[in-house]
C-alpha positions as CSV (number, residue, x, y, z in Angstrom):
1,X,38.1,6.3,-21.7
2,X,40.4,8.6,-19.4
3,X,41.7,7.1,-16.2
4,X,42.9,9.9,-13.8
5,X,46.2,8.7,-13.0
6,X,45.5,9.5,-9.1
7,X,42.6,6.4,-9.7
8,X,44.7,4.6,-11.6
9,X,47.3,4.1,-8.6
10,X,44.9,2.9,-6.4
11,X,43.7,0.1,-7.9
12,X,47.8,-1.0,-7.1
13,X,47.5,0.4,-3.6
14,X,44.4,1.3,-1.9
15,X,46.2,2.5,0.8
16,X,45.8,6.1,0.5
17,X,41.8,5.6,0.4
18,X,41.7,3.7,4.2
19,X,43.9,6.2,5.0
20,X,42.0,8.7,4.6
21,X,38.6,7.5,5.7
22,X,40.3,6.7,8.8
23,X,41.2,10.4,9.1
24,X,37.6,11.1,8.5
25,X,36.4,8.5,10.9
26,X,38.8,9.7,13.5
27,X,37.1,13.3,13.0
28,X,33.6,11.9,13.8
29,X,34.7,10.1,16.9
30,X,36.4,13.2,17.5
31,X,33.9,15.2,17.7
32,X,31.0,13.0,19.2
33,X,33.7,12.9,22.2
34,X,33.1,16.5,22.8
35,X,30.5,17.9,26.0
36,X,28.1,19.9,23.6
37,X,28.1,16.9,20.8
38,X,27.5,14.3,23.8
39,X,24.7,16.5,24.9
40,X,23.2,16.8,21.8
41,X,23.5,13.2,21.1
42,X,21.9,12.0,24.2
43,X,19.0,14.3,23.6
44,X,18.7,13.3,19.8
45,X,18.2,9.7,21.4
46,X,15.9,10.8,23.7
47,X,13.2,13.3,21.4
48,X,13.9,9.6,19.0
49,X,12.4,7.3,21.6
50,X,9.1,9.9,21.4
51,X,10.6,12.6,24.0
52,X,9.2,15.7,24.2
53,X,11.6,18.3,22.2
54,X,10.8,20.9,24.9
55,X,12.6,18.1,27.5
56,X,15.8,18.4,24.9
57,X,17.0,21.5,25.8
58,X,20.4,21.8,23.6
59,X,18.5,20.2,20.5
60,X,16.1,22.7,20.6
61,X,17.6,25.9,21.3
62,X,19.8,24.3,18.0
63,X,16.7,24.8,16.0
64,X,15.3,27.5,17.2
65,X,18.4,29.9,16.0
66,X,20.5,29.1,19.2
67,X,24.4,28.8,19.1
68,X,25.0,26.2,16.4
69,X,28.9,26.0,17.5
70,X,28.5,21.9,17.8
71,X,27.7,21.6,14.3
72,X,30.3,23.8,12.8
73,X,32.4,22.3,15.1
74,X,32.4,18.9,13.1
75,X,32.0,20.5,9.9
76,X,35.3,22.2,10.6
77,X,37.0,19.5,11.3
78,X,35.6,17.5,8.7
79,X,36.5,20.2,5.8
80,X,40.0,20.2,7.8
81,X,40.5,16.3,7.4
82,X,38.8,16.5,3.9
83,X,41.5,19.2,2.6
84,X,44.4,16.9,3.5
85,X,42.0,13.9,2.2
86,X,40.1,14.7,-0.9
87,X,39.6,10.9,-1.1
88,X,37.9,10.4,2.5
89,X,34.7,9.0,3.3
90,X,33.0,10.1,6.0
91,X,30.6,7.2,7.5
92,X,27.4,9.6,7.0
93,X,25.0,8.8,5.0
94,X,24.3,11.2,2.1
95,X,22.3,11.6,-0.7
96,X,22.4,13.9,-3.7
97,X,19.7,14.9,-6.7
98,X,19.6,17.9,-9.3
99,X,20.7,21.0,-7.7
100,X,20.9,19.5,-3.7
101,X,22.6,17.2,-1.7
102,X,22.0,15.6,2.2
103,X,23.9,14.7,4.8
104,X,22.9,12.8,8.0
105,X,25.1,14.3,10.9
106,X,23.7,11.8,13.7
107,X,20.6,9.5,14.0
108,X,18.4,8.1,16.8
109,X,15.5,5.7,16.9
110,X,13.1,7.8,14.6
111,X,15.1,11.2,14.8
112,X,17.4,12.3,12.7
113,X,19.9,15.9,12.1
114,X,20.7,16.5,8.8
115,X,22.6,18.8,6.9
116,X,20.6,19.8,3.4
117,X,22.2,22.2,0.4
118,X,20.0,23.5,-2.8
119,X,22.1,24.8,-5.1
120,X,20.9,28.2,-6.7
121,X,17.7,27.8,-9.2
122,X,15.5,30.1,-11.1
123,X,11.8,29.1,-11.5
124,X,9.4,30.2,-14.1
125,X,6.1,29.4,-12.0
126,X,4.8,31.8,-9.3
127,X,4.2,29.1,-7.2
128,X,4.1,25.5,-6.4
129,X,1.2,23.2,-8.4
130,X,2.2,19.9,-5.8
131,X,3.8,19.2,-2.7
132,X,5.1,16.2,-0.3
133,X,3.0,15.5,2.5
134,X,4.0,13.0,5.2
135,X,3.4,11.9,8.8
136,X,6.5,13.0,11.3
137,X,7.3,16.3,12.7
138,X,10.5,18.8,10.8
139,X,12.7,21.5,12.8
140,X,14.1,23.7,10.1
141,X,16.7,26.2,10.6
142,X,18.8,28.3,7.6
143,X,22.3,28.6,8.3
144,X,23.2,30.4,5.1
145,X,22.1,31.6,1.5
146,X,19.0,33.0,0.6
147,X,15.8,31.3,-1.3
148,X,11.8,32.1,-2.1
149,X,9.9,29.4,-0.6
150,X,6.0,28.5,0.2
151,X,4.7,26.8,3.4
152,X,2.1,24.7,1.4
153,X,-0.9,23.2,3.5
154,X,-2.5,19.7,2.4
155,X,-6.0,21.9,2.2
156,X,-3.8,23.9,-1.0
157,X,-3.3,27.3,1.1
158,X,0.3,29.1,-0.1
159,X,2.0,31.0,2.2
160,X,5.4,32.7,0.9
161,X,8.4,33.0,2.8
162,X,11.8,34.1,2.4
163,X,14.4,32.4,3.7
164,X,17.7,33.8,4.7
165,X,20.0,33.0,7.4
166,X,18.1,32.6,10.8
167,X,15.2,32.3,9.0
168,X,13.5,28.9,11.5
169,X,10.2,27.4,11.3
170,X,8.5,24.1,12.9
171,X,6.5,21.6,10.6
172,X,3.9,19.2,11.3
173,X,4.8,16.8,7.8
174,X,1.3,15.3,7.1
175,X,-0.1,19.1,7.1
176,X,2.2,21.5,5.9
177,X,5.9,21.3,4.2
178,X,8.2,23.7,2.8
179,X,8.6,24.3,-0.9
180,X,11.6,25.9,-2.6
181,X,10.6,28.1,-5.3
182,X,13.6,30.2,-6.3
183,X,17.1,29.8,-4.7
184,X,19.5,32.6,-4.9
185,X,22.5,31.6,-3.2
186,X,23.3,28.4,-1.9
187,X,21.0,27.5,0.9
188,X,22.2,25.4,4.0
189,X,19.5,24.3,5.9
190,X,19.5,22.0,9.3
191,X,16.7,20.3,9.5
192,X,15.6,17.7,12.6
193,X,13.3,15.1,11.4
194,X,11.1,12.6,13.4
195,X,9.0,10.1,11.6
196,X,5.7,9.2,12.8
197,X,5.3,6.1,15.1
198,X,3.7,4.3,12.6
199,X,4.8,3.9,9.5
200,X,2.7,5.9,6.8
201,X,3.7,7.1,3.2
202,X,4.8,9.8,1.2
203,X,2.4,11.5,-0.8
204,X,2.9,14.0,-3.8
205,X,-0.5,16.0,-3.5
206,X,-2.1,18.0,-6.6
207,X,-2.3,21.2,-4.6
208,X,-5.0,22.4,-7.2
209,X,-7.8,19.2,-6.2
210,X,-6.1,17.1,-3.5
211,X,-5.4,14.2,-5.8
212,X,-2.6,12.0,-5.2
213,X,0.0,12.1,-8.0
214,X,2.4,9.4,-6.3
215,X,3.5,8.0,-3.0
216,X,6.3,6.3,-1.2
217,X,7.2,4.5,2.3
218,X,7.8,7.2,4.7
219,X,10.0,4.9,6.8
220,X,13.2,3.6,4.5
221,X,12.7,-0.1,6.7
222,X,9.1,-0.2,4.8
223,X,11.5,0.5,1.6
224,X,14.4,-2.4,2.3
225,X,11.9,-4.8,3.1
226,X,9.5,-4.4,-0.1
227,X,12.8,-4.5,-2.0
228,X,14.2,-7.7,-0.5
229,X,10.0,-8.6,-1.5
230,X,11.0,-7.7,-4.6
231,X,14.1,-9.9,-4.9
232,X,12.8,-12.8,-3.8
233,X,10.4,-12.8,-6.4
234,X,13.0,-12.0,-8.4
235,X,14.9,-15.0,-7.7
236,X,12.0,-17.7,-7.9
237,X,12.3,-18.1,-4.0
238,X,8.8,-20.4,-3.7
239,X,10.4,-21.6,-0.3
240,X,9.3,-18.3,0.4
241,X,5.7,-18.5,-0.3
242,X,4.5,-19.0,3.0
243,X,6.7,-16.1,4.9
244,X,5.3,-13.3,2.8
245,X,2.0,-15.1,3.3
246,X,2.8,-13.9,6.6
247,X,3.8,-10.4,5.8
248,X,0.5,-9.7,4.6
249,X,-0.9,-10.3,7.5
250,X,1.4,-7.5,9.3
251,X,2.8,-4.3,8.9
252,X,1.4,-0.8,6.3
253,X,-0.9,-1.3,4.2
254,X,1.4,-1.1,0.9
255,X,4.0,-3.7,2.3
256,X,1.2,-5.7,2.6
257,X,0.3,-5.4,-0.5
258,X,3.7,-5.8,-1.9
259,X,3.5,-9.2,-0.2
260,X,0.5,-10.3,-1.4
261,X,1.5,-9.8,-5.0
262,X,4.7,-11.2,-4.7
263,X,3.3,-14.4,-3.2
264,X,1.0,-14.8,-5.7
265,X,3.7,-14.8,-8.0
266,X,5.5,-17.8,-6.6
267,X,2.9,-19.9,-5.5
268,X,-0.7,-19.2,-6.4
269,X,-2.5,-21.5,-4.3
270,X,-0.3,-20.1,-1.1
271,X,-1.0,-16.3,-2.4
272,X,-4.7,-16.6,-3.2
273,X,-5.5,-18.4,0.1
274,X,-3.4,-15.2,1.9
275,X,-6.2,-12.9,-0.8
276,X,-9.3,-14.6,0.9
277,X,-8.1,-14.4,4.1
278,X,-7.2,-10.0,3.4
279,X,-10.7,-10.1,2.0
280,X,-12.1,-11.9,4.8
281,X,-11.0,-9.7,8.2
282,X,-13.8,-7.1,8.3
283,X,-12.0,-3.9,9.4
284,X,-8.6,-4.2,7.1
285,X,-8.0,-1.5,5.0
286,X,-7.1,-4.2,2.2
287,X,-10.4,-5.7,2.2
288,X,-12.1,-4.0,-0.9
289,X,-8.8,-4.6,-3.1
290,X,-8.5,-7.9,-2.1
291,X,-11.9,-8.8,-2.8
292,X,-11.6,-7.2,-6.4
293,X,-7.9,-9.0,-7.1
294,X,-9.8,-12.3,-6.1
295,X,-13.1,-11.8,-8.1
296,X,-10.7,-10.9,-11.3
297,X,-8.1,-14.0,-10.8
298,X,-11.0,-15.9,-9.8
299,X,-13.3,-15.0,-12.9
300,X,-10.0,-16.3,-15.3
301,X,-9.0,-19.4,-13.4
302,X,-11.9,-21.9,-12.6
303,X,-8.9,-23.3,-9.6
304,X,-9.1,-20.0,-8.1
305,X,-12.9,-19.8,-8.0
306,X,-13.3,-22.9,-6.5
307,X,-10.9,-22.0,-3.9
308,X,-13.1,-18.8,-3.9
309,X,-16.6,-20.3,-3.4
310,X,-14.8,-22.8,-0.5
311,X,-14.6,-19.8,1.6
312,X,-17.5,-17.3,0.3
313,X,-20.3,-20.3,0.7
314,X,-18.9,-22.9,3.1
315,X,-22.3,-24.6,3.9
């Protein structure tokens, strides 16, 4: 194994890496400071808390292909900082995946600006077989490169686009998206997102019939909490029996369901009693799967269908 010798010296003296994510931290604060980032903050907070994007004047002439000089303002100072700092961390949160990368520039109650880069592909197919659908709303604006896309509809209608810079276009998530077909320059997109109020999921939709090929938690909170689930399970927590007893009773329907399962896990008795009492409430959208978890556990535990007949006969 190679060591760079740069990474080798700061496991001596990590100096040089707080240094420099102070620099980039300085940037940030820097630039939030600034009248048109302060406006655009406060109005980011605002169409967050359920405002009207129409109310948010600056935000929305930003994503409708209006002067975008706030923006490039902080990415010029970042890439400023970053050139005397290769080693600096900017606190935004990014992701990256096979071929693009994302940045979150600022975030507000359920809004969020983000900066998104697809590096250049080639694709074989004319057009896309499946798309993500979701609840939320998406402002999309192209600041540079060039890419053959397809506003896909959950009904399977394909409309092609081509994107190029000041290409803009307004989404409503749980009806239509924007699929990248062919990139052929690096495309920087802005994109402000707003999730829905309530918390819904992520489906991956056969374009062809409508069938669901996968889903996810639209809100990343629905995520961290089915994980910690997760963990606790993990771990043998029993103790905790009786609080994701009472996560099942709250919340989407799939954390929910995590809970259930994971409670049964640690404590049968305490699960299955939280499984009769899902199968019991009339209008829950759990009611047929719970029901057809119980008869199953039930039919291979003669406890369980005791517990069972207890509440389905109680004469």
């Amino acid at each position: 194994m190679r060591i760079d010798t740069t990474l080798a010296a700061l496991r001596d003296d990590p100096a040089p890496v707080i240094r420099a994510a102070d620099a980039a931290d300085a940037a940030l604060a820097r630039w939030r400071t600034t009248p048109a980032a302060a406006r655009l903050l406060a109005e980011l907070a605002a169409y967050g808390a359920g405002g009207d994007l129409r109310e948010c004047p600056h935000l929305s002439n930003l994503m409708g292909n209006g002067d975008a000089g706030a923006v490039h303002t902080m990415l010029a100072d970042l890439c400023t900082v970053l050139a005397d700092h290769p080693l600096g961390q900017p606190a935004l949160a990014a992701t990256r995946s096979a071929g693009a990368c994302r940045m979150t520039l600022a975030s507000a109650g359920r809004a969020s600006l983000s900066l998104a880069l697809a590096e250049p592909t080639r694709c074989d197919a004319d057009a896309p077989d499946h798309a993500v659908f979701g609840g939320g709303q998406m402002q999309l604006r192209v600041l540079a490169g060039a890419a053959r896309g397809f506003l896909a509809s959950r009904d399977g209608e394909l409309v092609p686009v081509q994107l190029a810079t000041g290409f803009a276009c307004a989404l409503d998530l749980d009806r239509r998206t924007l699929e990248l077909a062919e990139v052929d320059s690096p495309l920087v997109t802005l994109r402000l997102h707003r999730r829905a109020a309530d918390a819904g999921v992520l489906q991956d939709i056969a374009l062809t019939d409508g069938a669901v090929l996968a889903q996810s938690a639209d809100d990343p909170r629905e995520s961290r909490i089915e994980m910690a689930m997760a963990l606790l399970g993990r771990m043998g927590r029993t103790d905790a029996a009786p609080i994701l007893a009472a996560c099942s009773r709250e919340g989407s329907a799939p954390r929910r369901w995590q809970a259930l399962r994971e409670c049964l896990a640690l404590d049968t008795a305490t699960g299955f009693a939280a499984l009769l009492e899902t199968m019991e409430r009339p209008d829950d959208p759990l009611r047929a799967d719970a029901r057809a978890l119980a008869e199953a556990l039930a039919s291979q535990h003669p406890a369980l269908a005791r517990m069972m007949e207890d509440v389905t006969c109680p004469a």
